[in-house]
N, C-alpha and C positions, 0 to 999 in steps of 0.2 A: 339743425343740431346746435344744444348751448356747446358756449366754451366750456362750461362747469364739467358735461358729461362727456366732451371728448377727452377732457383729462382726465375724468374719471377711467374712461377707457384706458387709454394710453398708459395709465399707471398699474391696470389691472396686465396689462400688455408685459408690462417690463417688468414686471413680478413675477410673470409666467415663464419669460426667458431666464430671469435669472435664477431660479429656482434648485435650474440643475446643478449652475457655478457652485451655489451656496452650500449644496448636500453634497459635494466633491470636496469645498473646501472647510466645512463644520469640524469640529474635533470628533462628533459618532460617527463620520463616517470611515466605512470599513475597507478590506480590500483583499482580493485572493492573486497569488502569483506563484510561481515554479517554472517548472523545466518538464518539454517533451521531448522524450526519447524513443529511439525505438527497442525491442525485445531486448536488441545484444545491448543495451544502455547507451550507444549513440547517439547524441544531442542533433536534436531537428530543425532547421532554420525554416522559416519562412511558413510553419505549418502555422495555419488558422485554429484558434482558440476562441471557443462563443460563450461566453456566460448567461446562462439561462435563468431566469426566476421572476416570481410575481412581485417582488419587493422593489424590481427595479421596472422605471419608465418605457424602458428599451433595451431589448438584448444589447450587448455589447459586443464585439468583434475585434481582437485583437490578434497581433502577428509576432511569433518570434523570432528573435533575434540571432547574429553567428551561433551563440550557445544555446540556442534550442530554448533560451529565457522568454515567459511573457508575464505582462502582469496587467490587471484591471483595479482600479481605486476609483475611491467616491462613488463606494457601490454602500446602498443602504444596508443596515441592520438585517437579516430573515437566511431563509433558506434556498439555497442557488442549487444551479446543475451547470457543471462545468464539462462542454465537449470540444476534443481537437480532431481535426483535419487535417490531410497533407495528401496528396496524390502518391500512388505509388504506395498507399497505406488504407487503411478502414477507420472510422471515424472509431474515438475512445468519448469514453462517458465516466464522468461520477456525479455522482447523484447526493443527495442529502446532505450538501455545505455547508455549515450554522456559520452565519456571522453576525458577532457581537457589535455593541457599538462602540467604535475605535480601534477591533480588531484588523491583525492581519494574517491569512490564511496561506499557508503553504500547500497546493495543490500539484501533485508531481503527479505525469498522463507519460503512458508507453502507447506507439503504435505499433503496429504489426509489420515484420516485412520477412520475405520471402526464405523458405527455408529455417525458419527458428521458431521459436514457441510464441506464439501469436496471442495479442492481446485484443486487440479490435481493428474495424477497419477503417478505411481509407476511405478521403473524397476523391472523385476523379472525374466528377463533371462538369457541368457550366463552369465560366466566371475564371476558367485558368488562364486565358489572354487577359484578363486583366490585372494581373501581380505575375509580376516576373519572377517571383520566387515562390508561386503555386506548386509548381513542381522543384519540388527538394533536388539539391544535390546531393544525394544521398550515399555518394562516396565517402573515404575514408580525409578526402583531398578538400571536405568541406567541414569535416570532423572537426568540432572544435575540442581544445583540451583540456577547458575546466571545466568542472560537473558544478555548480555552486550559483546559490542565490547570489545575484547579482541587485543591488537595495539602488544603485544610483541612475541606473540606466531604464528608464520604463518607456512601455512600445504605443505608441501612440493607440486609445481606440478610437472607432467609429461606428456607427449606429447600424445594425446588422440588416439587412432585407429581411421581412417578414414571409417571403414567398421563396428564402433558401432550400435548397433541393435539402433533404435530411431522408434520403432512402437509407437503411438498413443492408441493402444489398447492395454489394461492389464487387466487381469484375472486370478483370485484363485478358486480352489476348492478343499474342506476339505472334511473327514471324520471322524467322532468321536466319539466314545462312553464311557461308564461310565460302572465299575465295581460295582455290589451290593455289599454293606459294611455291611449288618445286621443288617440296622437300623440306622448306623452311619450318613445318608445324601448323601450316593452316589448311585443315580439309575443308573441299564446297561439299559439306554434309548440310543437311538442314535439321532444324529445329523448333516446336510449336510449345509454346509457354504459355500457361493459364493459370487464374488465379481468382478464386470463386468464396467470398467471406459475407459471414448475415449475421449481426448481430442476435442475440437471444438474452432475453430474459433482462434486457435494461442495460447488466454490468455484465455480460459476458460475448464471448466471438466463438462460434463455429466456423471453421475454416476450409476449403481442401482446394491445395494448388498442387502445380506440377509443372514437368519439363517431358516433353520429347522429342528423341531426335530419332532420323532417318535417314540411311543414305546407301550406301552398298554391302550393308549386312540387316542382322536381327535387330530393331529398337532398340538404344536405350531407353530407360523412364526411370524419372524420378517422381514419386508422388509422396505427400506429404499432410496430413488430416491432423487438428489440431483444437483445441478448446482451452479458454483463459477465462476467468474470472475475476474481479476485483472487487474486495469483502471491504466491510464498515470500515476496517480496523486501518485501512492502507496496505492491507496485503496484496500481492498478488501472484500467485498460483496458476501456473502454465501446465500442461501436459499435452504433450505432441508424439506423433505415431510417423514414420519415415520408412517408405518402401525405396529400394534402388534397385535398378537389374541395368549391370554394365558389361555387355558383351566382350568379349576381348578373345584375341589370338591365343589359343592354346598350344597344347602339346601335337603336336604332327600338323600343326596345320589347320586343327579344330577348331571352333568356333565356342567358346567355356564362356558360359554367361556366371559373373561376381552378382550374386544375390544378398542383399543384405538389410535387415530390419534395424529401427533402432526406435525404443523408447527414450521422450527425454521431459523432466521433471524439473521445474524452477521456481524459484519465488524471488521475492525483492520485498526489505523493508525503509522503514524510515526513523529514524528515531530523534524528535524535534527537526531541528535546521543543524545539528552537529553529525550526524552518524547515520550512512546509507550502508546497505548490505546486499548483495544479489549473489545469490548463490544459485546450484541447479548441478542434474549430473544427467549421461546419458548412457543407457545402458545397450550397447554394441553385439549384433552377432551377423556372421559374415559365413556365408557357403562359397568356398571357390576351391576345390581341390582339395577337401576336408571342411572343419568348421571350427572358428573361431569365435571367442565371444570377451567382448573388451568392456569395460567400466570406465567412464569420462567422465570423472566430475570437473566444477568450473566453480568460482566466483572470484569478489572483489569487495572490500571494504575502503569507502570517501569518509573520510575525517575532515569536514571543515574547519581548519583551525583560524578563519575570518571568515569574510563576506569577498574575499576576491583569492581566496587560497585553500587551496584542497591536496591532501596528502593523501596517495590512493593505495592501496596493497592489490594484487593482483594473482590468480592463480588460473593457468590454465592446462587441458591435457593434448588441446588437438590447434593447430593453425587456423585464426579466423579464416574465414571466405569472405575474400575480400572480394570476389570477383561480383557476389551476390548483394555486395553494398551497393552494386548501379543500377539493379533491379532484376527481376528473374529476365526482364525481353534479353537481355545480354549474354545470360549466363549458360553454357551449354551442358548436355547431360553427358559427359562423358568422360574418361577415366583423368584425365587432368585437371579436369574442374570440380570434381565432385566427387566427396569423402565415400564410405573411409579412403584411406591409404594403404593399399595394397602392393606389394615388392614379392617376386620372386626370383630364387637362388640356389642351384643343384635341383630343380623341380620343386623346393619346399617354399609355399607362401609365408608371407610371415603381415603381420599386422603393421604399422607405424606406431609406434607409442612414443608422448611426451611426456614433461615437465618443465614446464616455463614460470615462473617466482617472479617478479617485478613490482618494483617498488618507484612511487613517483610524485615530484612534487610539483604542482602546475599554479603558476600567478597570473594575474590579471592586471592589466594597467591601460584605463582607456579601450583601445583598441583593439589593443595588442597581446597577445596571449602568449606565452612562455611558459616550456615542460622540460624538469629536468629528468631523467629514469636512469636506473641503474637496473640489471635484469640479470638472470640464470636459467639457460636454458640447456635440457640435457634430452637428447631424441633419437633413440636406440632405434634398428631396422627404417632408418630415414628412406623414404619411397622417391628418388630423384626422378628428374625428367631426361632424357634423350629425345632425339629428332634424326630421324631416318628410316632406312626398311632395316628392321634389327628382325630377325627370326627367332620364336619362341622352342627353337628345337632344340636349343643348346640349353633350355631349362635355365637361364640367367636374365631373362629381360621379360615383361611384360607387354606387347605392343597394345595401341588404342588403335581399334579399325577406324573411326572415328577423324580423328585429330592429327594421324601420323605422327604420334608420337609412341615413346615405350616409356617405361617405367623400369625402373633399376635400384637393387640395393645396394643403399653405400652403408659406409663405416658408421659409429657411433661419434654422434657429435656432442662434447660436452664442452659450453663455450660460454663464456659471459663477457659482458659489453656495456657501452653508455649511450644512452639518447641526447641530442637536444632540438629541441622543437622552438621555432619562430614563428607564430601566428597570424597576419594583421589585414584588418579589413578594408581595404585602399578604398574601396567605394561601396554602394549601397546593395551593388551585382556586380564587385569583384572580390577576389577573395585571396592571398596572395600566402601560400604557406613554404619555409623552408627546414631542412629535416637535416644534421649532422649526425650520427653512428660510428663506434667504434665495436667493435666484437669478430668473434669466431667465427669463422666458417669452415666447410670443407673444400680442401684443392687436393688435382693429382701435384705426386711426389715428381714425375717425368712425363715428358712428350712422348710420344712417338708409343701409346698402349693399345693394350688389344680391349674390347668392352669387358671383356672374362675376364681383364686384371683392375679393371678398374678402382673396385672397392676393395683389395687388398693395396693398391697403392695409394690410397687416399687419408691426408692427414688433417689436424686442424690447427690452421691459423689465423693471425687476426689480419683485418682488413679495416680501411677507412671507409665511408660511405656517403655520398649527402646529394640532396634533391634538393631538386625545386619544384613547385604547383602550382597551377593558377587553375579557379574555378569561377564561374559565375553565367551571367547570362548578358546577349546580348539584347539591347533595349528596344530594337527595332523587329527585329527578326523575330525575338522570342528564342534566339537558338542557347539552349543550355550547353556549357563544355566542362570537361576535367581536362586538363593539358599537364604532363610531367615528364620531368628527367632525371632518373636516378642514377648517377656516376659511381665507381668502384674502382677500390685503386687497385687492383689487379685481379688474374683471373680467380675463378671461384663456381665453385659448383650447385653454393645454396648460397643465399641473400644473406647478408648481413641484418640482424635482427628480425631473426624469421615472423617474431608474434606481433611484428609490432602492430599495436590497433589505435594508436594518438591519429593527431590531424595529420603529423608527416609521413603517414605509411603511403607508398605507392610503390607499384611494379618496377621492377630493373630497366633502364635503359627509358626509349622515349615510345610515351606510350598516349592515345588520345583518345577522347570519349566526346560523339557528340550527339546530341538529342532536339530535333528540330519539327515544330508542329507545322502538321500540312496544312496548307490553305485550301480554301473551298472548301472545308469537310463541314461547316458550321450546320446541314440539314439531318446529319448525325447526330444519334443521341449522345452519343459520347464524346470522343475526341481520338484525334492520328496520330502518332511521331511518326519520323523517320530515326531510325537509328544504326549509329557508326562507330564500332567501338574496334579500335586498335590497340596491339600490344605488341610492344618490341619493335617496332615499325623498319627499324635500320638491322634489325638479325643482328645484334652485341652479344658477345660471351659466347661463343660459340667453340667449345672446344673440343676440334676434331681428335678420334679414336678409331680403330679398325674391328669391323665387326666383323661376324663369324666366316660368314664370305670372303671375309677381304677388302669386301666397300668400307666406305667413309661414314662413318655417325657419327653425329653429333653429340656432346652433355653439355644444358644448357641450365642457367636459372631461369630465364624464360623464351618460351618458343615463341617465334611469332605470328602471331594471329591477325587475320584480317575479317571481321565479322560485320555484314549490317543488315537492316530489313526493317520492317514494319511492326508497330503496337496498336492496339487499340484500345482503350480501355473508357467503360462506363459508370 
């Protein structure tokens, strides 16, 4: 070989590598970025983003960030298809991208998750040992709290495998039971959770999960059928079907199963990079000793008034479930965890109804995320918790055979409050959030009451409140955790800031979540956790009362729970 022709090579060589530099750095070249969230608008960390299309050399792979932020650049001129991923969710899709040359595209992706109006599904297969943050922490405790194009920070890509699993079908199945605590709130009932989604027709998800439990009565079940679509326009359009049948302690002693349907109807738009909207309502009716039927509408309007600040309005009617942020394997079907919210008093049921208003302004610097909120919340026939053996024959308490808990009506709570939220990302799998609250709660007026006087002695006053969280994963193990402590400065019978759904929400007292893949399982199609999710762990707030008997129960903001078991999902 001459010298002439191997630099002839060599130069044909280094033209080819640098080809990509050059179309990443050109002024036509273009770029798509946004934010994935899930249904309830929760920003998704660590979910994988693949940009598809013939105009580029090589799909691209990229990951987002604390804020659920990703972005792709020095991507050519044509038409792309943008899909996210995230375990614990079903893969989303849009389809038909046009990118100009020098543009830049705002691409906003929702996944689906358990119990709300589902957009698409979720990856849950191969290749989650290899990113630690495969699987979301998809608590509140990882929530970030600015919704907003993020222009300085872009997430590195890399060149996607051509032999990526891209099934349309995904599916979970859980195992989980509960240790008896003696009284404290935690029954050894068990509970099987499933979660069955296929994509159809490119831009839409057909869904159907569910929850049941079993233990020493009639099932619960919670099942839930669902269909989402996402139109040219950036719309998207949810409607979801929700069956519940929650057994409970009746009148003499009976066994009165709470049946309840509910339709629920949403959309979300976008309008440029200044004005986001998500609105939805859901339409309520409930058999339990007569029949009840409720209207729940919800939304929120983000005004970006920059690139690192967002001013949000907020309206809700019913308490997030926050318990369903860790995924359905945790979450139990039964009358404490899961809506509606039923109370009875003299024998007559009565509904929970809210109004929650919130107004909030959240910045961005670096790191570190900061939320300031002012709020109003007003929650007529409020459905409290108790812990003990309360009897349904005095027609004042609702017991859960389930849970060893009851259910009790208090007073009406009308109470307004201030948040502040401290955000900051200590490392790349840690996650470090603290949470300060001032507002209304309800407390008894005196010690020493019977449960029968409870809600007529019950008043509202304000309380201090503030946590701490730490979330993230361990690097070696792979074990995922939530860890919290929410302090109060005296007793109280409802939380402090009941709606809150920023990054600082979490449970009263100390409470822990952890989620750990089994080893060995790699000849499975799919993948194992184990999981262990605690709440209340030390039994705080415990304010003893005398019930009908004579014995001791308890009113708690939260009981404690001791819950773990197995997942499996493919």
């Amino acid at each position: 070989m001459t010298l002439g022709k191997l630099g002839f090579k060599l130069g044909l060589l280094g033209i080819a590598l640098a080809l990509p530099v050059l179309a990443a750095d050109r002024p036509g070249a273009a770029s798509i970025s946004g934010y994935v969230r899930s249904a309830a608008g929760v920003p998704q960390m660590g979910a994988m983003v693949e940009v598809l299309g013939s105009a580029a050399a090589h799909n691209l792979k990229v990951f987002t960030d604390e804020n659920g932020f990703y972005s792709a650049s020095g991507l050519l001129p044509g038409v792309y298809s943008v899909k996210a991923y995230s375990p614990s969710f079903l893969p989303t899709l849009r389809e038909r991208v046009g990118l100009r040359p020098g543009s830049s595209v705002l691409v906003n992706l929702k996944l689906s998750g358990l119990f709300e109006a589902v957009q698409l599904p979720s990856l849950r297969g191969g290749g989650a040992d290899d990113d630690d943050w495969k699987w979301v922490l998809r608590s509140a405790s990882n929530r970030p709290i600015l919704r907003m194009l993020e222009d300085a920070s872009l997430v590195p890509a890399v060149a996607a495998d051509s032999n990526h699993d891209k099934h349309d079908l995904k599916g979970s199945l859980s195992f989980v039971a509960g240790s008896a605590s003696g009284g404290f709130g935690s029954a050894s009932d068990m509970s099987t959770g499933f979660n069955v989604e296929r994509s159809i027709f490119s831009t839409g998800t057909v869904a159907f999960q569910g929850n049941v439990g079993y233990g020493s009565g009639s099932p619960n079940a919670v099942l839930r059928t669902s269909y989402s679509h996402t139109l040219a326009n950036g719309s998207k359009p949810e409607m979801a079907f929700t069956m519940r049948r929650l057994a409970a302690l009746g009148i003499d002693s009976h066994t009165t199963a709470l049946q309840a349907l509910a339709l629920t109807a949403s959309d979300e738009f976008s309008f440029g990079d200044v004005l986001e909207l998500r609105f939805g309502s859901e339409l309520q009716t409930i058999q339990f000793m007569g029949r009840v039927t409720a209207f729940r509408p919800f939304g929120s309007a983000d005004v970006h008034l920059s690139p690192h600040t967002v001013l949000e309005y907020r309206y809700a009617t019913s308490q997030p479930d926050r318990r369903l942020d860790k995924g359905f394997a945790s979450a139990p079907a039964d009358l404490s965890e899961s809506g509606p919210h039923m109370s009875l008093a003299g024998f007559s049921p009565a509904l929970e109804r809210a109004h929650h208003h919130e107004l909030s302004l959240s910045h961005r610097m670096g790191d570190t995320n900061i939320q300031v909120a002012m709020y109003s919340d007003r929650v007529a026939d409020p459905a409290l918790t108790g812990v003990g053996d309360a009897s349904a024959d005095s027609g004042e308490v609702l017991p859960d055979i389930y849970s060893e808990t009851f259910t009790y009506r208090g007073k009406e709570l009308d109470a307004r409050g201030m948040r502040l939220v401290l955000q900051r990302k200590l490392a790349s799998d840690l996650t470090a959030t603290l949470d300060y609250g001032y507002g209304g709660v309800l407390d008894l007026s005196q010690t020493n009451l019977a449960l029968q006087d409870a809600r007529r002695e019950s008043f509202v006053r304000d309380r201090h409140t503030a946590a701490a969280k730490f979330s993230g994963t361990l690097p070696r193990t792979k074990t995922q955790f939530i860890t919290s402590y929410r302090w109060i400065s005296g007793q109280a019978l409802t939380p402090v800031d009941m709606f809150n759904g920023s990054a600082g929400q979490s449970d009263p007292f100390l409470n822990i979540y952890l989620r750990q893949p089994i080893p060995g399982t790699g000849f499975l199609p799919g993948h194992m956790d184990a999981i262990v999710d605690v709440r209340n762990l030390l039994a705080q707030g415990y304010l003893p009362v005398l019930g009908q008997d004579g014995r001791t129960v308890y009113l708690v903001q939260s009981a404690r729970s001791i819950r773990g078991g197995v997942a499996f999902s493919f």
